[in-house]
C-alpha positions, 0 to 999 in steps of 0.5 A, a space after each residue: 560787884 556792884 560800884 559802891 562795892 567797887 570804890 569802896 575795895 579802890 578805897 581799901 585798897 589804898 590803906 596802910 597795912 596798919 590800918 587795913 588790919 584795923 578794919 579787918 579786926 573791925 569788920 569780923 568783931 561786927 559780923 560777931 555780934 555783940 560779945 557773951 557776957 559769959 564767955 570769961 566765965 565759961 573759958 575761966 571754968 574750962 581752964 581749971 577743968 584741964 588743969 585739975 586733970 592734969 594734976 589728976 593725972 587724968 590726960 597726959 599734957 602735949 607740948 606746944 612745939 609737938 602740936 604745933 608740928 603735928 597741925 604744921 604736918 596736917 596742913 600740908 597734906 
């Protein structure tokens, strides 16, 4: 690690946890890149889809404490 690296993470290190959150959030939006001028549109567009297939009844919904129990499970494997 090269010492600018070095006195940069001491720096970091010495933050409140508030603000080492923000430059978290800071850091990943940079290493995102610009956000998609569509990706609204697109989530919008993907929502009505599900919806329309449940009302369809196309796919059965999973309740959220279902799946959050299965991912838990998983996880622990």
């Amino acid at each position: 690690m090269s010492t600018a690296v070095s006195e940069i993470e001491a720096k970091i290190r010495a933050l409140s946890l508030d603000d080492k959150a923000d430059l978290i959030r800071f850091l990943i939006a940079e290493l995102d890149g610009p956000p998609d001028a569509d990706v609204e549109g697109a989530w919008l567009k993907e929502a009505l889809r599900r919806h329309r297939e449940v009302v369809e009844g196309k796919v059965q919904p999973i309740p959220g404490e279902r799946v959050f129990a299965n991912l838990r499970a998983r996880l622990k494997r």
